[in-house]
C-alpha positions as CSV (number, residue, x, y, z in Angstrom):
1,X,-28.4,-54.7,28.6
2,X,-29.1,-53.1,31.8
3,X,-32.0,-53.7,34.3
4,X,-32.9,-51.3,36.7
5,X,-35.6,-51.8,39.6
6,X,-37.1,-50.0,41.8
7,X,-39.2,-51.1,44.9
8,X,-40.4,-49.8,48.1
9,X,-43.6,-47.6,46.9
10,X,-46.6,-47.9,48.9
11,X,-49.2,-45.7,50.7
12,X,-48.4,-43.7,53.8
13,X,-50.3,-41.2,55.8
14,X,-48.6,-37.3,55.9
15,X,-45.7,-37.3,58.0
16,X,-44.9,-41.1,57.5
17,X,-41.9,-42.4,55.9
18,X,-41.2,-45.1,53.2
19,X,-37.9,-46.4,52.2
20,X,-37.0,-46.9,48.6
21,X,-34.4,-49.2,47.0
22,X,-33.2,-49.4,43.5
23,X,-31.0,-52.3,42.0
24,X,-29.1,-52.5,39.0
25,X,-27.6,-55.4,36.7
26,X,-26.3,-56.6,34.3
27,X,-23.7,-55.3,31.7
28,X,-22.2,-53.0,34.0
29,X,-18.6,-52.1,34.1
30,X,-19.0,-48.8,35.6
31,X,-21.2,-46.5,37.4
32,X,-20.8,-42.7,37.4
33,X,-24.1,-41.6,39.3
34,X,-27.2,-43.1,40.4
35,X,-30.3,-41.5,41.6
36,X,-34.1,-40.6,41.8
37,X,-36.4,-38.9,40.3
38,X,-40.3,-38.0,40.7
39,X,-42.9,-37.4,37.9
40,X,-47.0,-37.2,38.6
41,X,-49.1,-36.9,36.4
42,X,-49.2,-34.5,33.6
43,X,-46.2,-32.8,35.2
44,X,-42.7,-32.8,34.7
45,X,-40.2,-34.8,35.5
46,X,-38.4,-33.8,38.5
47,X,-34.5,-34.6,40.2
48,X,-34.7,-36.0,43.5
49,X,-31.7,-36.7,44.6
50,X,-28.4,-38.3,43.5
51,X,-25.6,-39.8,44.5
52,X,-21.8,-40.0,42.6
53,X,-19.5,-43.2,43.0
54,X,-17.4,-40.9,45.4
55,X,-20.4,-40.5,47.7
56,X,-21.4,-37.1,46.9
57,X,-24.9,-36.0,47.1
58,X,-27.1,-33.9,46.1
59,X,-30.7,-33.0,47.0
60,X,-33.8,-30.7,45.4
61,X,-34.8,-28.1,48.1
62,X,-38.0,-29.3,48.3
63,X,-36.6,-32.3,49.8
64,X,-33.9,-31.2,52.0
65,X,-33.8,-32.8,55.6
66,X,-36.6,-35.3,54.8
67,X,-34.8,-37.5,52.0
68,X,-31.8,-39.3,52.0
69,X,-29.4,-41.2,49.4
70,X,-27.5,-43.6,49.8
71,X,-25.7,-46.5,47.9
72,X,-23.9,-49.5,47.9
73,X,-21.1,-49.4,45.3
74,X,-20.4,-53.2,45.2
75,X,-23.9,-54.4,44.8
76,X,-24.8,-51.4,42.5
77,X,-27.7,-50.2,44.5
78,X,-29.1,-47.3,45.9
79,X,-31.9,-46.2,48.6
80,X,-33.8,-43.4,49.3
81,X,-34.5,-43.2,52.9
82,X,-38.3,-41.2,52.7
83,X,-39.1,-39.3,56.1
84,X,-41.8,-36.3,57.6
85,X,-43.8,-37.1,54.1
86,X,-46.3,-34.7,52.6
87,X,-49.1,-35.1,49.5
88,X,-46.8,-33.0,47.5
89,X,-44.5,-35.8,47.6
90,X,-47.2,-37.9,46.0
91,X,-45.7,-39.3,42.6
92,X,-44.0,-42.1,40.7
93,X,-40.3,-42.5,41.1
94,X,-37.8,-43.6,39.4
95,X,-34.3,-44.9,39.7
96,X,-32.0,-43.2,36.7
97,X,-27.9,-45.3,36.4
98,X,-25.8,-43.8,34.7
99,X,-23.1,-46.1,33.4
100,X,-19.7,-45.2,31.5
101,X,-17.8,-47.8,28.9
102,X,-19.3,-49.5,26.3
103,X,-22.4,-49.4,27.2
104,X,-22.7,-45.8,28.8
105,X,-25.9,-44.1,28.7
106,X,-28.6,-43.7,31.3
107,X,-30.6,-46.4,32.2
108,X,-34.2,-46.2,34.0
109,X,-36.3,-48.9,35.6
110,X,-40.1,-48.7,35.7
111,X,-41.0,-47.2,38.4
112,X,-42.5,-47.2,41.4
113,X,-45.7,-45.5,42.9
114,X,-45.3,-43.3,46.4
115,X,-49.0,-42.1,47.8
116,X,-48.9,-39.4,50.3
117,X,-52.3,-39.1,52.0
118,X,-53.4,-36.1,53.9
């Protein structure tokens, strides 16, 4: 089994920032990709950002120049660094792992709330 958590949600005012960090463990031999993703209510769920074990990124262009990804390998964990915030960002995200080997799949933890107030 896998466990993925997320934490680092809160409440910030427009144009405030928030930090967000995701952890994964347990059966892991090896991961591909991590990342983030965003879901309010009755709407889809949307990519974020990710990150590949080479370090490769990739952002939605919603969120260009105000997010950033980034991870530590070793510890399997990844951050999103959360800046210049707006209501639209408003949501509940969560951190997606995708692991290869035996126990490949994609593994999600539970989530974590981000309130943007105008």
């Amino acid at each position: 089994q896998v466990q993925v958590v997320e934490s680092g949600g809160g409440l910030v005012q427009a144009g405030g920032s928030l930090r967000l960090s995701c952890a994964a463990s347990g059966s892991i031999f090896s991961v591909n990709a991590m990342g983030w993703y965003r879901q309010a209510p009755g709407k889809q769920r949307e990519l974020v950002a990710t990150i590949t074990g080479r370090g490769s990124t990739s952002y939605a262009d919603s969120v260009k120049g105000r997010f950033t990804i980034s991870r530590d390998s070793a510890k399997n964990t990844v951050n999103l660094q959360m800046n210049s915030l707006k209501p639209e960002d408003t949501a509940v995200y969560y951190c997606n792992v995708a692991v290869s080997g035996s126990n490949r799949g994609n593994y999600w933890g539970q989530g974590t709330q981000v309130t943007v107030s105008s």
